[in-house]
N, C-alpha and C positions, 0 to 999 in steps of 0.2 A: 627729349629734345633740349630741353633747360640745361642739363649735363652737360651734354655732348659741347654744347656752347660753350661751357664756362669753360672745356677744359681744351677747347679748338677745336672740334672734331665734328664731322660731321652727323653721323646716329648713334645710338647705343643701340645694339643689337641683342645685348643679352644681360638680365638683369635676375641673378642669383643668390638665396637668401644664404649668408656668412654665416650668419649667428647672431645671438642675441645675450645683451646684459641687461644688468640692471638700469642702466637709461640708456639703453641704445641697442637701436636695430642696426645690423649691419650687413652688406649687401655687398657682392663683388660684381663691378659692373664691367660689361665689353664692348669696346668699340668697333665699330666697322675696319677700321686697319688693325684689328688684333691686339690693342693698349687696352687693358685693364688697370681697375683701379679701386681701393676702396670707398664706399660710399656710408660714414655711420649717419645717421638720422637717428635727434638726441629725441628719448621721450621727455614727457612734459613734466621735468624736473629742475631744480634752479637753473627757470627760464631765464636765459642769454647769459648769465656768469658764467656755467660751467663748459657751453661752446668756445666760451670768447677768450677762458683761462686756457685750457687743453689747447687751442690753437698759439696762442700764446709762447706756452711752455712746452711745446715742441718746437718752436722755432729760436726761441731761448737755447736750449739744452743742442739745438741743431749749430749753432753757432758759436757756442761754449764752451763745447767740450767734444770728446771724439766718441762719446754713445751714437750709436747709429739710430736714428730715428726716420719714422716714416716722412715724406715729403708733404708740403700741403699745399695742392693744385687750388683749392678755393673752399670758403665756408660760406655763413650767413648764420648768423645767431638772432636773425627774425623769425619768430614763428608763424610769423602772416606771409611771408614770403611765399613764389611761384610753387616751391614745391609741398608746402605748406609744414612743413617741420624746420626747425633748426639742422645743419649738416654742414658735416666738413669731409670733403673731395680729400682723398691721400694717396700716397705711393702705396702698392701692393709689396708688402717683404715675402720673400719668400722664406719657407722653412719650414718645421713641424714643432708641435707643442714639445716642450723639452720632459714633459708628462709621460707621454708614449714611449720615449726612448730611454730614458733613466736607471729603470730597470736593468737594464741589459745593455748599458756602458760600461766597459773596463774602470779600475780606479783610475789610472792615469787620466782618463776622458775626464770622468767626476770631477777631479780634482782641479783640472786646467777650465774646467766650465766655472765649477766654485772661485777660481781666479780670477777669471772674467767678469763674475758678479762683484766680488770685492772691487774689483778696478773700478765698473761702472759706479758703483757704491763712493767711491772714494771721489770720484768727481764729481757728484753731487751734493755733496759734504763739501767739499770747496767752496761751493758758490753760496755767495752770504750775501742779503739785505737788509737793510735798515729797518725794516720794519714787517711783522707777523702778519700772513694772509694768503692772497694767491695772488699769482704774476698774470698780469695782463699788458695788452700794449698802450701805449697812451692812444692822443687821439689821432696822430697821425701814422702809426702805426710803424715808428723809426724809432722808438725807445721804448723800455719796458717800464712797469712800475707795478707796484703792489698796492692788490684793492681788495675787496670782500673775500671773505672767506669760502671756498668749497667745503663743505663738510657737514655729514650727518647729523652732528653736534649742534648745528644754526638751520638745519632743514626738514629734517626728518618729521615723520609727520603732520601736526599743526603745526609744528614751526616755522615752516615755508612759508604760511599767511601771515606769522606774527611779526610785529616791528620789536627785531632784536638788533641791536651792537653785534654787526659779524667783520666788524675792522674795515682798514688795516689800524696793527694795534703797534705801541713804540715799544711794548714791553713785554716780557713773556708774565706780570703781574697782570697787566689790561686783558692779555690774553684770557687768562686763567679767570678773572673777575665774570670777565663776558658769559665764558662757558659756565659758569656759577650759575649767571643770571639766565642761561639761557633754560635751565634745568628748571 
């Protein structure tokens, strides 16, 4: 019901387990008029930075550049919230893992898909900020900015409880100091 709200709809009819990573379950939900969509639910991992960067940085990269990214109908990086996890509502892409198919691509395929990585690669690499971390939006959610860091390196295990320096840093020095200290 909570869903189907956020994303105008009236019920979800059909709620199917996607897959699952390492902080996130993901589910392919259906609605009554046949709209689907995906549903990740973050596990209990750098609570609200890593919903609220990901959200973020796809809507950064959506407007940036011409990487196709999935859409983002609605999140919530509260974990007390109604559905009681952190989640972010997205466009369903279609397609297959390029995993399955590789094999058994001609070189020409290979080679125009490797193209296509480079390209996305290469627009990525264009975009530059002033300062080392992860992109979030401020608080009105009309500009971006960079704040704490996501990464293994300032979370992973007890690190998650400890009061570490995880940026944003001016310097790829402060950077590199942090990660020192963070060891």
């Amino acid at each position: 019901r909570i869903v189907a709200e956020k994303l105008g709809k009236r019920e979800c009819i059909a709620i199917c387990s996607f897959g699952e990573g390492t902080f996130n379950k993901i589910y392919l939900l259906t609605m009554e008029d046949g709209f689907q969509c995906i549903a990740r639910l973050a596990l209990p991992a750098f609570r609200r930075y890593k919903t609220e960067s990901e959200v973020a940085t796809m809507q950064y990269v959506a407007e940036n550049t011409s990487i196709r990214v999935p859409k983002v109908y609605a999140w919530d990086s509260d974990p007390d919230n109604a559905i009681g996890a952190e989640y972010i509502l997205m466009e369903k892409m279609n397609g297959v893992p390029l995993s399955e198919k590789w094999d058994h691509l001609a070189f020409e395929e290979k080679k125009h898909i490797i193209n296509q990585v480079i390209d996305i690669m290469l627009q990525l690499l264009d975009t530059s900020f002033d300062r080392i971390g992860s992109l979030y939006m401020d608080e009105n959610d009309s500009t971006y900015r960079i704040g704490p860091i996501i990464s293994d390196l300032f979370f992973d295990g007890k690190r998650g409880t400890m009061d570490l320096e995880r940026g944003p840093w001016g310097s790829t020095s402060e950077y590199l100091t942090a990660v020192i200290r963070a060891e």
